[in-house]
C-alpha positions as CSV (number, residue, x, y, z in Angstrom):
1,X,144.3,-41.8,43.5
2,X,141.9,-39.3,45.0
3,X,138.6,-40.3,47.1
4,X,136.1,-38.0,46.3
5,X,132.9,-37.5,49.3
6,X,130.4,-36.5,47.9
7,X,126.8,-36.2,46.7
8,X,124.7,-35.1,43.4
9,X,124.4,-31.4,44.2
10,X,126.0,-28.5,42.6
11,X,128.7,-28.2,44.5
12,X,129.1,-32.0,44.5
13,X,129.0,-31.9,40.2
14,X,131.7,-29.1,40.3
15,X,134.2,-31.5,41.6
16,X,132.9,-34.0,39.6
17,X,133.3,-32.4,36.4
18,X,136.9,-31.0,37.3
19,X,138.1,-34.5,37.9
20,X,136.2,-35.9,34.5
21,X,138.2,-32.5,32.8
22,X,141.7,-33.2,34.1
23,X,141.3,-36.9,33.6
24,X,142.6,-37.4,37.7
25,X,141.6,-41.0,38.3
26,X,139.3,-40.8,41.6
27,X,136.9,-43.5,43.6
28,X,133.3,-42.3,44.3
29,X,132.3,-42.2,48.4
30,X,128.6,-41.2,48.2
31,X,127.7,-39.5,51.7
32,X,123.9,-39.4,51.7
33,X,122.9,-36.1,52.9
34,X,119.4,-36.6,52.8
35,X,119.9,-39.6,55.4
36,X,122.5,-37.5,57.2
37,X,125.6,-39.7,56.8
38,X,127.1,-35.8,56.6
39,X,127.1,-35.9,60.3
40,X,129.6,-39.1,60.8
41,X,132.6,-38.8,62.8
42,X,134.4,-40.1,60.0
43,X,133.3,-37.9,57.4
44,X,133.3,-34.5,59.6
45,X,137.2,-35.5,60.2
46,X,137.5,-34.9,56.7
47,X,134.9,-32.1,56.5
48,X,134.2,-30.1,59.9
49,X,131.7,-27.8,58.0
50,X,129.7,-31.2,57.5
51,X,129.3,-30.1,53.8
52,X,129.9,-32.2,50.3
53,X,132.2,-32.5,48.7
54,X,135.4,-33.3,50.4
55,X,138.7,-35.2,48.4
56,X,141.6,-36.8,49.9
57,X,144.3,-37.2,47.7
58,X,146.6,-39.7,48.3
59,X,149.3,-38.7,46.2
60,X,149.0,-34.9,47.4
61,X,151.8,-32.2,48.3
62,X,155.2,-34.0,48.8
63,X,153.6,-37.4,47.9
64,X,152.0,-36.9,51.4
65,X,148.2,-38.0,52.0
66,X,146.2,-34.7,51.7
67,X,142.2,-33.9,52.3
68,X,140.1,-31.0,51.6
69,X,137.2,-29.6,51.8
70,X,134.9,-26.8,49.8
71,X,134.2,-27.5,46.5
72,X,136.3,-23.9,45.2
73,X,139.2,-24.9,47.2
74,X,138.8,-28.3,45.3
75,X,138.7,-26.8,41.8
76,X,141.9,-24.7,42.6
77,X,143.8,-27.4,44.5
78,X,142.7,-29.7,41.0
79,X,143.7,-27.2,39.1
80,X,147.3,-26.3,40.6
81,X,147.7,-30.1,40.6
82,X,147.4,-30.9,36.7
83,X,148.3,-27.1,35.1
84,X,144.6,-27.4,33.5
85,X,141.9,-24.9,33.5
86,X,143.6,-22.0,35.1
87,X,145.4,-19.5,32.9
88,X,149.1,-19.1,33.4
89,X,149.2,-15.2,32.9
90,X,148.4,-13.2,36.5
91,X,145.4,-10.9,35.0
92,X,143.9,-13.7,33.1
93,X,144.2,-15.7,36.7
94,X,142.6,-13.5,38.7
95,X,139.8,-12.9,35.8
96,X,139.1,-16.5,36.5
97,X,139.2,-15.9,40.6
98,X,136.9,-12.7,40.2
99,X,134.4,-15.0,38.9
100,X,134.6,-18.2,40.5
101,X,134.2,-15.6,43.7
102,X,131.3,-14.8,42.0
103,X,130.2,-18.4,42.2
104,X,130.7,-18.8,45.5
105,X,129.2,-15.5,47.1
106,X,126.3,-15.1,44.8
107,X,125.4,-17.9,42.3
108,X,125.4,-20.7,44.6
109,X,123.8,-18.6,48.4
110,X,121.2,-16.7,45.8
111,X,120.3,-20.2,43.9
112,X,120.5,-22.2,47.0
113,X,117.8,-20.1,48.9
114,X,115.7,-20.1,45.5
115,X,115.3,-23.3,45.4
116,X,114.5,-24.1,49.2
117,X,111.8,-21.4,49.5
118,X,111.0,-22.4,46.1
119,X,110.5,-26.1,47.0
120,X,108.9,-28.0,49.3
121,X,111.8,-27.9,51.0
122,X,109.9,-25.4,52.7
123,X,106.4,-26.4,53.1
124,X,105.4,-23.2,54.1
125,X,104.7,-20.4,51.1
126,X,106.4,-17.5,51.9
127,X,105.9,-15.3,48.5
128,X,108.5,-12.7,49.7
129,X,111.3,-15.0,50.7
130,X,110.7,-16.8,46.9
131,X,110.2,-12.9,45.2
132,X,113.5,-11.9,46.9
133,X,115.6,-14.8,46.1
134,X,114.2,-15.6,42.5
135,X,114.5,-11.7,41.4
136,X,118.3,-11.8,42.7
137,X,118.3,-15.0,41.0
138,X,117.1,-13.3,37.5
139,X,119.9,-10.3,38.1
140,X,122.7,-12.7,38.6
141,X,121.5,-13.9,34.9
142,X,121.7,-10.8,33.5
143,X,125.2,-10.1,35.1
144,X,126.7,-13.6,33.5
145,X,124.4,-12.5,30.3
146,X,126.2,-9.3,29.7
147,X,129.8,-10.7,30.5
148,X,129.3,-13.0,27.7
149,X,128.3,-10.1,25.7
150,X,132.2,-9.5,25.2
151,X,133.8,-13.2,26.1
152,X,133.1,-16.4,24.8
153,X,133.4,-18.3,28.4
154,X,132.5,-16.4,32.0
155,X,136.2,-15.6,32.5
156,X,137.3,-14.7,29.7
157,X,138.4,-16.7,26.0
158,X,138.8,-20.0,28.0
159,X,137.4,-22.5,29.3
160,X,138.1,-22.7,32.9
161,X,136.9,-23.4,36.4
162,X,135.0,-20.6,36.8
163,X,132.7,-22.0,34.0
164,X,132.6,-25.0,35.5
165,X,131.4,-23.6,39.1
166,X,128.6,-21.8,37.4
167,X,127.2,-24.6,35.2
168,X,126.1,-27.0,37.5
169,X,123.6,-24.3,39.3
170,X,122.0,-23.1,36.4
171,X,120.2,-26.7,35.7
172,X,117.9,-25.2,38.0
173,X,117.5,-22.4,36.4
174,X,114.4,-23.1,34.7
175,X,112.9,-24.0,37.8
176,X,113.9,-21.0,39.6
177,X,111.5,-18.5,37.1
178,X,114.3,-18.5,34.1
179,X,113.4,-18.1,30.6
180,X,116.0,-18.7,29.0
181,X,114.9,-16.2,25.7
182,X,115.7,-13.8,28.2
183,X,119.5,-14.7,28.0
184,X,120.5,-16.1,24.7
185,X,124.1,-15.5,25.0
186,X,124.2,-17.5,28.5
187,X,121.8,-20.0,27.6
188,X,124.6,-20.7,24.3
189,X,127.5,-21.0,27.0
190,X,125.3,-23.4,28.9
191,X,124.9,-25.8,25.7
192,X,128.2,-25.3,25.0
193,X,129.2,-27.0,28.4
194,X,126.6,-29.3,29.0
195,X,128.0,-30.6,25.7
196,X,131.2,-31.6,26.9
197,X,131.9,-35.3,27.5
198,X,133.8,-34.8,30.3
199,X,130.7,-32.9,31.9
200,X,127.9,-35.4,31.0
201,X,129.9,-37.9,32.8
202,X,130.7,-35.9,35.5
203,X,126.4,-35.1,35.9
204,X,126.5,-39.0,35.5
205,X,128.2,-39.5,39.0
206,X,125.6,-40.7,41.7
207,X,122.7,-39.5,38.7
208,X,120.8,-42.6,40.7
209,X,120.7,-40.5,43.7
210,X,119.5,-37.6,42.3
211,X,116.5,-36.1,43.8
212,X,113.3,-34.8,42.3
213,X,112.7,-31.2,42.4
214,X,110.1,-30.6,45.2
215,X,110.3,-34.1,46.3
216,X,112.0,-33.9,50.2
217,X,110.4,-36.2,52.7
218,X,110.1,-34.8,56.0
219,X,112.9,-36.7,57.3
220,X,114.9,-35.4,54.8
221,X,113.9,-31.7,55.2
222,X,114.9,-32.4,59.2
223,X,118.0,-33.9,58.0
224,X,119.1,-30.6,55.8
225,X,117.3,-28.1,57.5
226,X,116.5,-29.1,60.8
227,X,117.7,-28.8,64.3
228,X,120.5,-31.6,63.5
229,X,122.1,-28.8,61.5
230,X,122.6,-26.7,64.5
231,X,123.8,-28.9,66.8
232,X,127.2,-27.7,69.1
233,X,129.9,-30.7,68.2
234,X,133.0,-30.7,70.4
């Protein structure tokens, strides 16, 4: 069994999704960010970084108790554990790597600061931050739009978890200035995912929770973005 901390964001749908895919059983511990239950003891022994999502797997390496945090370690600790959604073959491997790097250094910062500035999860206007930030945001499209020019999925002719870190942050494309007629081959590989059974119910996780675009409360905005983010913890 795996205990899965976590919360309706992209990074907590990734894991969600790769645990729906490989068919791992799991049980749900929400940790509400917006209330800051990301800063309790118990949960920052499990993840310092105070970031969802974060497993423990009771049944990890040599049948030992194992935890972990980062939701790309996740998908490749998932995906070592059950054989699925990683090809076997070193290039095709490392195609998969390449782009789930990708993910992590570029889809997730450039869509993450998109949709603050975006948001009223900055109050303020500030028309170059949301320029900068939603024209990177429109290149990264046009980088996954030409890949799929020549592959059917973002790594390659397989399904993998690459795809499935993308998908989760381009819900919000739309709301970051997308249009999709722009990218007609990406916008095919998003229905082709969002599609899946194992990913509606992995979107389905916590969907209660979920919160309206442009809807942070101040408390919440101090709670993300605020000075408790910051603070030194010995």
């Amino acid at each position: 069994m795996i205990d899965v901390y976590t919360w309706p964001t992209p990074n907590g749908h990734k894991v969600h999704i790769m645990l729906e895919e490989t068919g791992l059983p799991y049980t749900v511990h929400p940790v509400n960010i917006r209330s800051g239950e990301q800063f309790d003891p118990a949960f920052l022994a499990i993840s310092p970084n105070n970031k969802i999502p974060a497993i423990v797997d009771h049944e990890g390496p040599e049948g030992k108790s194992y935890q972990l945090m980062e939701s790309g370690a996740i998908l490749l600790y998932l995906a070592g554990k059950t054989g699925k959604l990683m090809p076997a073959s070193v290039k095709e491997k490392y195609d998969v790597l390449q782009w789930l790097m990708f993910q992590m250094a570029s889809v997730g910062p450039m869509m993450g600061q998109a949709n603050h500035f975006g948001s009223n999860a900055a109050p303020e206007r500030i028309e170059y931050a949301i320029n900068r930030y939603r024209n990177e945001v429109r290149r990264l499209h046009g980088v996954m739009e030409h890949q799929l020019s020549t592959a059917k999925w973002i790594a390659g002719s397989s399904y993998s978890i690459a795809d499935i870190a993308i998908f989760p942050w381009l819900r919000a494309s739309e709301r970051n200035g997308i249009d999709w007629k722009e990218f007609p081959r990406l916008k095919a590989w998003f229905d082709r995912i969002a599609d899946r059974a194992a990913v509606q119910r992995g979107l389905n996780v916590l969907s209660q929770q979920v919160t309206p675009a442009g809807q942070y409360d101040p408390k919440a905005r101090e709670v993300l973005f605020g000075a408790a983010q910051y603070q030194r913890r010995s």
